[in-house]
matplotlib code that plots the C-alpha trace (Angstrom):
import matplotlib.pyplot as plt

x = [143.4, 143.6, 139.7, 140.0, 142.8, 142.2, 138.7, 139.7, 142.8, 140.4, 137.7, 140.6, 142.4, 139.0, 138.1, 141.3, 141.7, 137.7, 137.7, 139.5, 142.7, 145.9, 147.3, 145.1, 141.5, 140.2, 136.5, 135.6, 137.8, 134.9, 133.0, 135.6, 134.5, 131.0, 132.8, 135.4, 132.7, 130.9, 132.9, 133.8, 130.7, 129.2, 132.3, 132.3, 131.4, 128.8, 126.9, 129.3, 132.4, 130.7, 130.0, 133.5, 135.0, 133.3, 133.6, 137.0, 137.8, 134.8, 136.5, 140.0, 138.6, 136.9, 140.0, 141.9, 139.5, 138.8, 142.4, 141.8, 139.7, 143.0, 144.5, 141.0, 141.4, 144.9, 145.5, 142.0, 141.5, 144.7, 144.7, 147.9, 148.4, 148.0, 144.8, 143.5, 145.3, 142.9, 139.9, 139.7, 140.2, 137.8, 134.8, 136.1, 135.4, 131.8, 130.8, 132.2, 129.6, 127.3, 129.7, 129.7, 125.6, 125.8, 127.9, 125.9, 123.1, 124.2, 125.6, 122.4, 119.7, 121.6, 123.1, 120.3, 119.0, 119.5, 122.2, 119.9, 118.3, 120.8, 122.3, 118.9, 119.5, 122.7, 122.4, 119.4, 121.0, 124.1, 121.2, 119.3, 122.8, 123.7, 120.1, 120.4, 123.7, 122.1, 120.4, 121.6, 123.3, 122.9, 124.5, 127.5, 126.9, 130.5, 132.1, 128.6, 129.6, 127.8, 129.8, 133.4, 131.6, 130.9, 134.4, 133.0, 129.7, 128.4, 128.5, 126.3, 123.3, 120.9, 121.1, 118.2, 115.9, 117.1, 119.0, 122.7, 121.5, 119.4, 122.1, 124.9, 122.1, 122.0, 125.6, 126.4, 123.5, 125.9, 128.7, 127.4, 126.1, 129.4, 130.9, 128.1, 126.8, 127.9, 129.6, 131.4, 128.1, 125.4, 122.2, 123.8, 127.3, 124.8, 122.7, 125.3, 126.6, 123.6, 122.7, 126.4, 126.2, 122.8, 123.7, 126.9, 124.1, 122.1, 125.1, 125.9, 122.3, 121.6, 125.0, 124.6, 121.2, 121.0, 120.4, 116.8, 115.2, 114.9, 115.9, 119.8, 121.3, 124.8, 126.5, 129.6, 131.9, 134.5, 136.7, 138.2, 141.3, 141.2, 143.7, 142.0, 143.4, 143.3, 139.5, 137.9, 140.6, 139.1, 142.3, 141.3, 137.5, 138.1, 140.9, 138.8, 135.6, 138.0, 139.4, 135.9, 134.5, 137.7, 137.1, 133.5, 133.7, 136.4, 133.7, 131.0, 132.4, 133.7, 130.5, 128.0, 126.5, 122.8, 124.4, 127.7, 127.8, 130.3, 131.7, 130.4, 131.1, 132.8, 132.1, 133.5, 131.1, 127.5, 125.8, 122.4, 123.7, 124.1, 127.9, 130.4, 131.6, 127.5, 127.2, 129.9, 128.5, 125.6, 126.5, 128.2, 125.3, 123.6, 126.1, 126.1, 122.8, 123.6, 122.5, 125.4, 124.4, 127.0, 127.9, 127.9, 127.4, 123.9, 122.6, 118.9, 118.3, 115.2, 115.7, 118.4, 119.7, 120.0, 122.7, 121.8, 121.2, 123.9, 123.1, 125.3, 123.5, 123.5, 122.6, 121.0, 121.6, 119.0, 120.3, 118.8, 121.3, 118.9, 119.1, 116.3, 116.3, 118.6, 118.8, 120.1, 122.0, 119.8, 122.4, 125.0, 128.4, 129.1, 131.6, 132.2, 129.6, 127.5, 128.6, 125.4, 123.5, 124.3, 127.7, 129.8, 128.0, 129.4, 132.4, 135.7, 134.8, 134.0, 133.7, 136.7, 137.4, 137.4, 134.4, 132.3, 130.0, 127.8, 125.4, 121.7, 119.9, 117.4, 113.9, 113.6, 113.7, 112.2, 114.6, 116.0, 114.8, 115.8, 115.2, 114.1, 116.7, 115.0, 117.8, 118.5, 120.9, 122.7, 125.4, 128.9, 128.5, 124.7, 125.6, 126.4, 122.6, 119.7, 117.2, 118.5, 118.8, 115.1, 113.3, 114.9, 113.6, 110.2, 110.2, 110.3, 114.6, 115.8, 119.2, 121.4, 123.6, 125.9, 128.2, 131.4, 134.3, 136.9, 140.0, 139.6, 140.5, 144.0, 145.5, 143.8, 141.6, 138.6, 137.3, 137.5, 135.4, 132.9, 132.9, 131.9, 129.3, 127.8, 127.6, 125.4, 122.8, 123.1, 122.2, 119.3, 117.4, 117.8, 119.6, 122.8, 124.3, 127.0, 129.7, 131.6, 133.8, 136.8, 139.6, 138.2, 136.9, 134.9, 132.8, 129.5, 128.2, 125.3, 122.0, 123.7, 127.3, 129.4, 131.9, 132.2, 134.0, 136.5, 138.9, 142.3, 143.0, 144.4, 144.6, 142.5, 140.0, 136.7, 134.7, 131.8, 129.4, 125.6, 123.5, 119.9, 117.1, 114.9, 111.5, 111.4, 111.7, 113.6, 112.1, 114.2, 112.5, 109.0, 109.2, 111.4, 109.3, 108.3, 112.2, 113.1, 111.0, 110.7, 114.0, 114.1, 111.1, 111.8, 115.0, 113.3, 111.1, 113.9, 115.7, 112.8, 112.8, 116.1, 115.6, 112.6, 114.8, 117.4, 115.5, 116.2, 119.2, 122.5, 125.0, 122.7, 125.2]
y = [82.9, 79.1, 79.3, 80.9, 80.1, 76.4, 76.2, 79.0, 76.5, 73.5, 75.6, 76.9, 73.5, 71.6, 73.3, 73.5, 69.7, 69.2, 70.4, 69.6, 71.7, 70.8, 68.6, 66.0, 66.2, 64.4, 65.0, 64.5, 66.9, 69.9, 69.1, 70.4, 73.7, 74.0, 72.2, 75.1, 78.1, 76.3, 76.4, 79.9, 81.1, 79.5, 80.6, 84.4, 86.8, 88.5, 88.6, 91.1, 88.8, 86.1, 87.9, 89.1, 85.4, 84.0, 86.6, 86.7, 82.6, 81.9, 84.1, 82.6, 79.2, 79.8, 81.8, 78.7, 77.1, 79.4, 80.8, 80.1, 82.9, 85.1, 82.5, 83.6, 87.2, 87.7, 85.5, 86.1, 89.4, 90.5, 92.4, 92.1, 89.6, 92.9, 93.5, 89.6, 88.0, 90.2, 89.0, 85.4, 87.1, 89.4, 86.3, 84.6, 88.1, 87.8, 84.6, 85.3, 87.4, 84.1, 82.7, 85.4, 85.6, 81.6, 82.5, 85.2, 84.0, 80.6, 82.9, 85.0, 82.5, 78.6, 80.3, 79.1, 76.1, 72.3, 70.5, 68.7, 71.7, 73.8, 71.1, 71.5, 75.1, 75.2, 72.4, 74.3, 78.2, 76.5, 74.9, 78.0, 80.0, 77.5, 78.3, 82.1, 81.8, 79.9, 83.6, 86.5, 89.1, 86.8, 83.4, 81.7, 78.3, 76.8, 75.0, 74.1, 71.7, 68.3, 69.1, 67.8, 64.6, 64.1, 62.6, 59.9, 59.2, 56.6, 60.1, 61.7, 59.4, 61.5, 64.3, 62.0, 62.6, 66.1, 68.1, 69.0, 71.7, 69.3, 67.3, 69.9, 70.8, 67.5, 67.0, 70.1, 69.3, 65.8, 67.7, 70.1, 67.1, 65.1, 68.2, 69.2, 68.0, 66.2, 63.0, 61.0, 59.2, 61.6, 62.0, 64.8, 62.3, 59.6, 61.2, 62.7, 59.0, 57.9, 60.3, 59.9, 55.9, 56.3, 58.2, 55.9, 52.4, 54.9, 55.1, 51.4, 50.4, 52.7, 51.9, 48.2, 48.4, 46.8, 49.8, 50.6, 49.1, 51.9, 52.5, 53.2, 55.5, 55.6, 59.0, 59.8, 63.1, 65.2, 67.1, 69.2, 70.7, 74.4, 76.1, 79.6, 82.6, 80.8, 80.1, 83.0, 84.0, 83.9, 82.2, 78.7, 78.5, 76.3, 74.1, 73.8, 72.7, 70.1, 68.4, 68.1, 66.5, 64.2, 63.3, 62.8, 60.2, 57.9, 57.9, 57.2, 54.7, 53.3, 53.2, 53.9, 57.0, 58.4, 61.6, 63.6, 65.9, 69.1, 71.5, 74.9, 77.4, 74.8, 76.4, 79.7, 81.5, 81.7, 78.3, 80.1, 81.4, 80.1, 79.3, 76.5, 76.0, 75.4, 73.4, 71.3, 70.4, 70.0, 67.9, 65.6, 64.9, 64.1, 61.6, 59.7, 59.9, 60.9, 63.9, 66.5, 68.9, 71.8, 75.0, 78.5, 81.9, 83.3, 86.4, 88.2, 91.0, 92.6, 95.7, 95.9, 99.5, 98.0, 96.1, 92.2, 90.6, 87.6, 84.5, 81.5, 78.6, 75.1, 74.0, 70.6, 69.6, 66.7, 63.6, 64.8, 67.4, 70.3, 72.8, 70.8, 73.0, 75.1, 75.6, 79.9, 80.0, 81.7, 82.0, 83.8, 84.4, 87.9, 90.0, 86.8, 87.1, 90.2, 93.2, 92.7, 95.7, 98.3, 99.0, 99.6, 102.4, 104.0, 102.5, 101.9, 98.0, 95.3, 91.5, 89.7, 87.3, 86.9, 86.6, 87.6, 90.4, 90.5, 88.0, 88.1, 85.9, 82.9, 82.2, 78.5, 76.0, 72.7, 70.0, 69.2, 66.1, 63.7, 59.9, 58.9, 61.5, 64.7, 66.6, 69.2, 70.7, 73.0, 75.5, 76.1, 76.6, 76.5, 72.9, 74.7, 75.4, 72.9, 75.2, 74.6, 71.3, 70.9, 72.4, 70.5, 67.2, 69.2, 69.8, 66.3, 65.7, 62.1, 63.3, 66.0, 67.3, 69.4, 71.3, 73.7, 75.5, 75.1, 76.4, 79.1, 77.2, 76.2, 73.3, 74.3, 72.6, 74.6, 71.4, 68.9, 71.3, 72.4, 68.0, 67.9, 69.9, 68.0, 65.0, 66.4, 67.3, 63.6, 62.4, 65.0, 64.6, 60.4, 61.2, 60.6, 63.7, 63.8, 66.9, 67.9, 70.4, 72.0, 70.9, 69.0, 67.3, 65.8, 62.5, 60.2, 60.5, 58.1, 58.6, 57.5, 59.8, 57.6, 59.2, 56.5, 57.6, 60.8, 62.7, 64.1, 67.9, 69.4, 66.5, 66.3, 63.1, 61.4, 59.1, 56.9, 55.4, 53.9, 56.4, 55.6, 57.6, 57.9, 59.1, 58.6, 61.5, 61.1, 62.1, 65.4, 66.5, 65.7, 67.5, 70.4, 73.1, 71.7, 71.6, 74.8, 76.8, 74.6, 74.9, 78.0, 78.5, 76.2, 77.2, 80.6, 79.2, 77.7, 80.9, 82.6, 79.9, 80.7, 84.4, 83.7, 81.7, 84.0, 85.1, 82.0, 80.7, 80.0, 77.2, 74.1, 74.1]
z = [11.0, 10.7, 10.2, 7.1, 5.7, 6.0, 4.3, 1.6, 0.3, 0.7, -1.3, -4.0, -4.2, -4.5, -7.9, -9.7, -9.2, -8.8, -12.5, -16.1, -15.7, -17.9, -14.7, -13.5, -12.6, -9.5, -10.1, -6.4, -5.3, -6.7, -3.7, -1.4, -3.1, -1.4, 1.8, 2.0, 1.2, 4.1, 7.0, 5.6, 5.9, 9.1, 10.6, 9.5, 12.4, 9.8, 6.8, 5.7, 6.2, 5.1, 1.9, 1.6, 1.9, -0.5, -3.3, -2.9, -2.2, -5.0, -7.2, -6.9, -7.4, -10.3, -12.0, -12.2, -14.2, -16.5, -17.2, -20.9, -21.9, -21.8, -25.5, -27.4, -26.3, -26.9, -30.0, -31.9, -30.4, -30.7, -27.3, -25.3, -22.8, -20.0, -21.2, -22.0, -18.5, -16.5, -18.5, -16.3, -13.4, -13.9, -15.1, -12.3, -9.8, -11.8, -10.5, -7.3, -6.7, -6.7, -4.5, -2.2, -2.0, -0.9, 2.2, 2.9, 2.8, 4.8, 7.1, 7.9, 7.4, 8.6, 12.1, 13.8, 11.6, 12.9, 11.0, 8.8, 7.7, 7.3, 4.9, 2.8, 2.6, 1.4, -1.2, -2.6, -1.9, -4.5, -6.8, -6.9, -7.5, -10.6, -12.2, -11.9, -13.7, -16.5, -17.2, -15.3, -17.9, -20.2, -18.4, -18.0, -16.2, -17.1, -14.5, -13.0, -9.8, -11.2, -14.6, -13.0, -12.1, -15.7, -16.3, -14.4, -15.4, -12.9, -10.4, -12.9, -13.2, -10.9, -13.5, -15.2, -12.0, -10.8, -13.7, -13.6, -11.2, -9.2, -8.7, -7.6, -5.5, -3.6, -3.7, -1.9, 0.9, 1.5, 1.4, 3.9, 6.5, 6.3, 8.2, 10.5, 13.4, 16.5, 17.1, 14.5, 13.0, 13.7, 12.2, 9.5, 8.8, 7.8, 6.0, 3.8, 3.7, 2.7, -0.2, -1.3, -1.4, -3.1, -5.7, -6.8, -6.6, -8.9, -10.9, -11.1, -11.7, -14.4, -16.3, -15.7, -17.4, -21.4, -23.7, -24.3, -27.4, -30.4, -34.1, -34.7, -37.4, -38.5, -38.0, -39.3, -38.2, -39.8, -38.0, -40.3, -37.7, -40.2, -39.1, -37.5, -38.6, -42.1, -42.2, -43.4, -45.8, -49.3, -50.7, -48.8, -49.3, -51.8, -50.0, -46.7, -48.9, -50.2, -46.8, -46.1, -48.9, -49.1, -45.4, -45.4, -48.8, -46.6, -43.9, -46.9, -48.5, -45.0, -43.8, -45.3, -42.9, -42.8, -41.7, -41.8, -39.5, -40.0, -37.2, -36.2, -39.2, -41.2, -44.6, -44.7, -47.3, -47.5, -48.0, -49.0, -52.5, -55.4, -56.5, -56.9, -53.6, -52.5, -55.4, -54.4, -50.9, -52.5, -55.2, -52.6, -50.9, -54.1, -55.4, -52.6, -51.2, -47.6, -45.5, -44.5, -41.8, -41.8, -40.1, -41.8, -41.5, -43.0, -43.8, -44.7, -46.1, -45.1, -47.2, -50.1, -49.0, -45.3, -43.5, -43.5, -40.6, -39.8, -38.2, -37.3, -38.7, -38.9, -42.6, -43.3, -47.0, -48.1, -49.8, -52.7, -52.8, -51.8, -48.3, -46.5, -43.5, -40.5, -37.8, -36.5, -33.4, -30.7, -27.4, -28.8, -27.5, -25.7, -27.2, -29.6, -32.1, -30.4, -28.0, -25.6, -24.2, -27.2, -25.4, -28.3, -29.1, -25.6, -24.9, -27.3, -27.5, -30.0, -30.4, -29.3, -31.9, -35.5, -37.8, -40.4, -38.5, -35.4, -35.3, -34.8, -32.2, -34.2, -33.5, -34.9, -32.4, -34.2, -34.8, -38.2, -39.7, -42.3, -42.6, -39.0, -37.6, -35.4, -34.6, -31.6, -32.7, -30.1, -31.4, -29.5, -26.3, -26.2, -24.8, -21.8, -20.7, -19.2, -21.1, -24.3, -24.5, -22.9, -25.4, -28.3, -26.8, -25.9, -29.7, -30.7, -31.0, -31.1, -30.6, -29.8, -32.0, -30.7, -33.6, -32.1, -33.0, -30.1, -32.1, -30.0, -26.5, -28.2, -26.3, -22.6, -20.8, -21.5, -24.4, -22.0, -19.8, -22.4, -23.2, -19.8, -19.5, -22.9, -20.9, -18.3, -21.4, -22.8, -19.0, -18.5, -21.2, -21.7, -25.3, -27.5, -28.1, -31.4, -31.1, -34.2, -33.9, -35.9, -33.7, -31.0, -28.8, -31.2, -29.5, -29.1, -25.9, -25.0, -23.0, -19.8, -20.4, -21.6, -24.2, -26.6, -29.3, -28.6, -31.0, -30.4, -30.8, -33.5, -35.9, -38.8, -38.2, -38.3, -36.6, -36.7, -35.1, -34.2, -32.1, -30.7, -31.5, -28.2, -27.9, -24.2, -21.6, -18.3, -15.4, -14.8, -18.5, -17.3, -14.1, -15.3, -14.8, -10.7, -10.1, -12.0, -10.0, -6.9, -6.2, -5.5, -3.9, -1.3, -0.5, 0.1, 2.4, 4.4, 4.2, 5.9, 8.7, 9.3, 9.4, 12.0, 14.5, 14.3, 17.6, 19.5, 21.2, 18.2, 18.7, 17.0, 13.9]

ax = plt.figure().add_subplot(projection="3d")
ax.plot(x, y, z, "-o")
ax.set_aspect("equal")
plt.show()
């Protein structure tokens, strides 16, 4: 009993501390998560249990830190809290399934593996798991294992060489060593010493260094704090409009910005047509001669007698006071802005939260440009995947811009998580990443992960500051494509080793 309850509180305890909850987050603590689904599974009398253990212990872990998808689903939804408390629980079951296919697979393939090995296989069985839930049924890689380091970011420095994914890869590997093996300094112990040691002189070297040399911008943020079940009521268009023009001509004449960047859906009404709310953002830009890139719902109409397609979009208005370009949101939100696979048409379901319709996946992918600036800009949570952010440096972005609307999250800890997570995308592709967002956490995070400028929730603020615009590629963005796929192919290789000496004598773990 004591060999499953023991690891299974050691795996549970690890992630609720390991990641932001509303107590206090000890960010080392998440690697007691891989350590506990470990011994659970080298332990496990079969695949089967093994299996078994991990979905259920995964799934536990995981529910604590994603409790907050019950607020969005009961107080935007409107569902009651019997139907919305199950939600988490039931996400959390979801990717408990991955967890369950680690100890599984650890179980069946590392019984018979060295120590050493079997650390490589499950480091790259959990890296491997991470990247499939980047995808599968169409992803949900929050609470990734290298994204609770990101509260400290001399921890998170290897993302730069390896990925986010890469790095919970290696992570768990040293993990796995420093309770494998015999004797107290073995050959295992030391090397998950080692890569443990290494990867904090990473840290320290790489946050020691001076700032690369490169152009600067000034970049101003309004966070507008619009109350949420008052946003798209047509009464306070106008009243939203004007918090944040009042807010963005402090940070103007404060300042002196090349760009003010709005939250997610900040304007409430169609940007694209002509009237005098657009012409007052517009106008705005024009009299003072700054670039305002803005959130807002948009619409095209292929035919007049049919339904228009909706798109969240991210509007860049010139300083000439024209719409110089936009960006459409093309990861959408499940059962937020879309009910995936058609099942609304067979089941008594819709989107979750409020809106103005079901929006359409966008196609363009080049970054937004004005006056030196080449903007990625990333939408909500599309912070949240490697892939993303990737192909808006591959496109030519200087910096990320990443533009949300957290009202949803209420006072939980889900921004400080999805903050998180943008850190890992500053770190991995070697590039400031600015987050607006309607309530908060609004912040500048630098090409190393350092958060350093951060908003309060729920006030109604700005902030300013210098960002570098890089050209430069990290390694990790260079070799994406060899890790992405070698990942997994090697850990399938090791797999296979470990399926072939299941023939031989066990007891080398």
């Amino acid at each position: 009993m004591t060999a499953v309850l023991l690891p299974a509180i050691i795996a549970v305890l690890g992630a609720w501390l390991g990641f932001a909850n509303p107590f206090v987050q000890v960010p080392l603590a998440a690697l007691l998560l891989p350590v506990g689904l470990s011994l659970l599974a080298l332990s496990a009398g079969s695949g089967g249990a093994a299996f078994r253990r991990g979905l259920i212990v995964g799934g536990l872990a995981y529910a604590g830190g994603l409790y907050w998808i019950a607020l969005p689903i009961h107080d935007y939804g409107y569902l009651p809290w019997i139907v919305a408390v199950p939600c988490p629980l039931l996400l959390a079951a979801f990717i408990g399934l991955f967890s369950g296919a680690y100890t599984y697979v650890l179980k069946c393939c590392g019984r018979n593996l060295g120590p050493l090995t079997v650390g490589l296989l499950a480091g790259g069985l959990w890296g491997s798991l991470e990247w499939l839930r980047e995808f599968f049924l169409t992803g949900f890689p929050w609470l990734s294992l290298a994204s609770s380091l990101s509260a400290w970011p001399v921890l998170v420095q290897g993302a730069a060489y390896t990925g986010g994914i890469g790095l919970g890869a290696v992570l768990t590997a040293a993990a796995v060593w420093l309770i494998r093996g015999p004797g107290l300094f073995g050959p295992p112990r030391l090397a998950g010493i080692a890569v443990l040691a290494g990867l904090f002189l990473l840290g320290l070297f790489r946050l020691d260094q001076a700032p690369e040399p490169g152009p600067e911008a000034g970049i101003s943020v309004v966070q507008g704090n619009v109350d949420q079940s008052l946003k798209w009521d047509a009464a306070y268009q106008a009243a939203t409009v004007e918090r944040y023009l009042s807010l963005s001509a402090g940070e103007v004449a404060r300042h002196a910005p090349r760009l003010v960047v709005w939250p997610e859906t900040a304007m409430p009404f169609y940007l694209q047509d002509v009237g005098e709310l657009t012409a007052l953002v517009k106008g705005f830009a024009r009299e003072h001669g700054v670039a305002v890139l803005t959130g807002a719902p948009a619409y095209f109409l292929k035919d007049p007698k049919a339904e228009p397609e909706l798109y969240n979009r991210a509007f860049l208005v010139g300083p000439e006071g024209s719409l110089a370009g936009y960006y459409d949101k093309t990861h959408l939100v499940p059962f937020g802005e879309y009910v995936p696979f058609r099942l609304s048409e067979f089941l008594p379901i819709g989107k979750l939260v409020q809106g103005v319709g079901d929006f359409r996946a966008g196609r363009q992918l080049a970054p937004l440009t004005a006056d030196g600036l080449a903007m990625g800009v990333l939408i909500c949570y599309e912070t949240i995947f490697t892939e993303l952010a990737q192909e808006r440096v591959a496109r030519g972005a200087n910096v990320l811009v990443n533009i949300s609307n957290d009202a949803w999250f209420g006072r939980s800890s889900a921004p400080r998580q999805h903050l998180q997570l943008s850190v890992l995308r500053a770190v991995e592709q070697g590039r400031w990443l600015v987050r607006a967002t309607n309530t908060g956490i609004s912040a500048f995070i630098d090409d190393r992960g350092r958060i350093n400028e951060a908003t309060a929730l729920f006030v109604t603020t700005t902030a300013f500051h210098q960002v570098r615009l890089y050209s430069e590629t990290t390694v990790f963005h260079r070799f994406y494509a060899a890790i992405r796929w070698g990942l997994p192919l090697a850990t399938l290789a090791l797999a296979l080793a470990g399926l072939a000496a299941r023939r031989r004598p066990a007891g080398r773990l």
